[in-house]
C-alpha positions in Angstrom: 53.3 -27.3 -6.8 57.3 -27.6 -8.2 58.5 -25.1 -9.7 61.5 -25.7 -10.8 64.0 -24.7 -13.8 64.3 -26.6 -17.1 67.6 -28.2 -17.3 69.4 -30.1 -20.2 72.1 -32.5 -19.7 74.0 -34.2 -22.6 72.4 -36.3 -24.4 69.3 -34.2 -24.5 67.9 -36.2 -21.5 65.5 -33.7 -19.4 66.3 -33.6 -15.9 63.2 -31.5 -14.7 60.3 -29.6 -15.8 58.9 -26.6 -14.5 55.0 -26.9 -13.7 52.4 -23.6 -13.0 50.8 -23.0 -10.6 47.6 -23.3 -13.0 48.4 -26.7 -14.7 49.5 -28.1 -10.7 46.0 -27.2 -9.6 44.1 -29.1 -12.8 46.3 -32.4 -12.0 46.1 -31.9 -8.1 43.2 -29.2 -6.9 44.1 -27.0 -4.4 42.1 -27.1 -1.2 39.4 -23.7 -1.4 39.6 -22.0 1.2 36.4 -20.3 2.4 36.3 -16.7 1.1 37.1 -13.6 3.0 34.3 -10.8 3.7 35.6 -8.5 1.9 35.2 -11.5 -1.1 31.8 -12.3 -0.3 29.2 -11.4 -2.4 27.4 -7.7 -1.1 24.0 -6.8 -2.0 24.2 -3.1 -3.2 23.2 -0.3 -1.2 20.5 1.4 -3.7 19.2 -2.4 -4.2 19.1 -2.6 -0.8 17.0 0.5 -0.2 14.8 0.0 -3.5 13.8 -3.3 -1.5 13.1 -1.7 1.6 10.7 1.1 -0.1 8.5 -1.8 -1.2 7.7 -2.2 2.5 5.5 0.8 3.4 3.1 0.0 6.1 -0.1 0.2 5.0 -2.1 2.8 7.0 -6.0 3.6 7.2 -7.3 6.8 6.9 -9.2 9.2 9.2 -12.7 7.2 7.3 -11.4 3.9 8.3 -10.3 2.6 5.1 -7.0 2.6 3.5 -5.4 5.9 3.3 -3.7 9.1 4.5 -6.2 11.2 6.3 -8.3 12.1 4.7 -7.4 10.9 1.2 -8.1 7.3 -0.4 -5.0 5.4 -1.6 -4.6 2.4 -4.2 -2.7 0.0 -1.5 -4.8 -3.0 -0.3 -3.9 -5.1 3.4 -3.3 -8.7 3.5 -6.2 -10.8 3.3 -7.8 -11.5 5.9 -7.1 -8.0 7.7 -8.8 -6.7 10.3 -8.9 -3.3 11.9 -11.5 -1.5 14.5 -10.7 2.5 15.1 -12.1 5.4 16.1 -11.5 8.8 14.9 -12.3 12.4 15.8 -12.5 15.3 13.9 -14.3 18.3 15.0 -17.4 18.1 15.0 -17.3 14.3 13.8 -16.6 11.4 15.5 -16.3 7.7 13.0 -16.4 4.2 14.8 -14.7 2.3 11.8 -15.1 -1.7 11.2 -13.3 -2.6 8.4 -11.8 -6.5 6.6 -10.2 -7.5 4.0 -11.8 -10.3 2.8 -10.2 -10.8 -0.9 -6.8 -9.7 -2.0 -8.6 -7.0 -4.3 -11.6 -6.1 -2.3 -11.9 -4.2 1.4 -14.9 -3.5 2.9 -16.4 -1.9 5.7 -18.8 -0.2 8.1 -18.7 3.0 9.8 -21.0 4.2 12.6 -20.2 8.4 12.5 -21.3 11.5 15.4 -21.8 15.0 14.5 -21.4 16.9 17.4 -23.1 20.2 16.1 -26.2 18.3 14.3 -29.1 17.2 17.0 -30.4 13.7 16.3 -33.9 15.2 15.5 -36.9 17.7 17.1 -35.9 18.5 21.4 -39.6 17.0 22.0 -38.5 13.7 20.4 -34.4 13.1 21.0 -33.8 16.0 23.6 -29.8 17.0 23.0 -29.0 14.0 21.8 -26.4 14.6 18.6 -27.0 13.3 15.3 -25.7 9.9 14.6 -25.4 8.0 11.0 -24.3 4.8 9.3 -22.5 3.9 6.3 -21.0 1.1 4.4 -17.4 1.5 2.2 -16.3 -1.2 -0.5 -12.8 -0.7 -2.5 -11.4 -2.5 -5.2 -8.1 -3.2 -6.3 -8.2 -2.7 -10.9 -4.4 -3.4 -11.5 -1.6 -4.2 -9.3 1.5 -1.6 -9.6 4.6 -3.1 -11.7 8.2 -1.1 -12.0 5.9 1.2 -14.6 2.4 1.3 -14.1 1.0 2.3 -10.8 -1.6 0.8 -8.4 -5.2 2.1 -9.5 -8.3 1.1 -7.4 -12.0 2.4 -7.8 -13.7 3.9 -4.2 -17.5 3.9 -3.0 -18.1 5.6 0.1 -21.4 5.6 2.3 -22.7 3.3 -0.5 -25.7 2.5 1.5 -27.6 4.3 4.4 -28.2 8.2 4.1 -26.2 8.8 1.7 -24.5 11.9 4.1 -21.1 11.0 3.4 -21.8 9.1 -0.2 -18.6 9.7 -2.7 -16.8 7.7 -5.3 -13.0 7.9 -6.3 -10.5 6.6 -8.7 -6.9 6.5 -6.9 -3.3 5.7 -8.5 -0.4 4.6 -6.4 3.0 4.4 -7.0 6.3 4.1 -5.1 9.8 5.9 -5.8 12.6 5.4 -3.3 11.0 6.2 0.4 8.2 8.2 -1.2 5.0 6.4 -2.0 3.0 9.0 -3.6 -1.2 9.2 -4.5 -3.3 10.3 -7.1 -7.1 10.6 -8.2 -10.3 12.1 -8.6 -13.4 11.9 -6.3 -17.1 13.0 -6.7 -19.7 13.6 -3.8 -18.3 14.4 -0.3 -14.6 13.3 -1.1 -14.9 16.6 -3.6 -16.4 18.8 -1.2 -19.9 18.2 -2.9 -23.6 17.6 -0.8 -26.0 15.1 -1.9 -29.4 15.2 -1.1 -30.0 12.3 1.8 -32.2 9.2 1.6 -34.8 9.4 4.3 -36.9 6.7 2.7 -37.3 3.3 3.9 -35.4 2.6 7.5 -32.6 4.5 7.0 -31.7 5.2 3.5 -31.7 3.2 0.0 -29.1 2.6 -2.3 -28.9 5.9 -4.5 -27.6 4.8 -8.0 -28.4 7.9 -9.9 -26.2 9.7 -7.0 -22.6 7.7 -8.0 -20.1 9.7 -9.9 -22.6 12.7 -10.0 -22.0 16.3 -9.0 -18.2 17.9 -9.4 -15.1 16.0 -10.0 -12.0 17.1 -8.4 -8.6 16.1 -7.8 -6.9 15.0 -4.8 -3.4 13.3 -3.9 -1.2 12.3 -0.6 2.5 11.3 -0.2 3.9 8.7 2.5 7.8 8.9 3.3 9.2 5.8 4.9 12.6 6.3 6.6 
């Protein structure tokens, strides 16, 4: 663009005018040139991280489902999960089968070994140890927002025995790399014994048995770096 001084000559004729910059590009745009990095839009670090903490793996638990250890948590897989694992624990060994077959339900089965508990009388199982089965449903109640955490409801060993037979209500809820857990558990989550099921082949669903006995707290924390 000119820019040039404003000049009179006599007879008031104008010779030249000065144009800006600004009014040369709104006649004539000037060509943009691509900008630099240092121009370029940059996603904030803490955004950045925040984004990255919503990415915990989700991990199963020494009982198969999803968990740390030994404790329950409110996360769910993907549907359509599948996972097959095995787990020792002195004195028990669990086979775990478990799916995810809806978005807020996981199920599965469990085939456990006690290693100090003899399957029954010498004369009728020798040393054979004492084996059991159970089956686990979980469901999702609220999804977690930037407030409210995740909260799911727990039955354990819901059919079978009953050995192993516990409930629990679990909150989850994620700040920065921590993802931290929250609830309360009844039956052998708690610590408690139930009297087994021996009726039938194998055991019975025991309704009078769910949410019974002492509650008691429990909680877990993941760190993702």
């Amino acid at each position: 663009p000119m820019d040039k001084t404003f000049a009179a000559v006599p007879g008031g004729a104008a010779q030249s005018l000065r144009w800006s910059a600004a009014v040369s590009d709104l006649v004539t745009p000037a060509a943009q040139s691509p900008p630099s990095p240092e121009q370029q839009t940059q996603i904030p670090q803490a955004l950045m991280q925040r984004e990255r903490s919503r990415d915990f793996p989700v991990t199963a638990g020494d009982w198969g489902a999803v968990g740390l250890l030994q404790t329950p948590s409110a996360r769910m897989r993907d549907v359509g999960s599948f996972s097959l694992s095995v787990h020792r624990v002195e004195p028990y060994t669990r086979m775990n089968v478990f799916f995810q077959p809806l978005k807020w339900m996981e199920a599965g089965f469990r085939y456990p070994d006690i290693s100090t508990r003899l399957y029954g009388p010498a004369a009728f199982s020798g040393d054979q140890t004492f084996k059991d089965k159970g089956f686990d449903v979980n469901f999702s109640l609220w999804d977690e927002s930037a407030y409210v955490p995740a909260i799911a409801l727990g039955l354990r060993d819901i059919a079978g025995t009953g050995l192993f037979s516990g409930e629990h209500v679990v909150a989850s809820k994620r700040f920065g790399n921590f993802d931290t857990s929250l609830g309360v558990a009844w039956g052998n989550p708690a610590g408690g014994i139930r009297t087994q099921s021996t009726s039938g082949q194998g055991g019975e669903f025991q309704f009078d048995n769910y949410f019974s006995g002492r509650a008691r707290p429990f909680g877990g924390v993941q760190w993702h770096t």
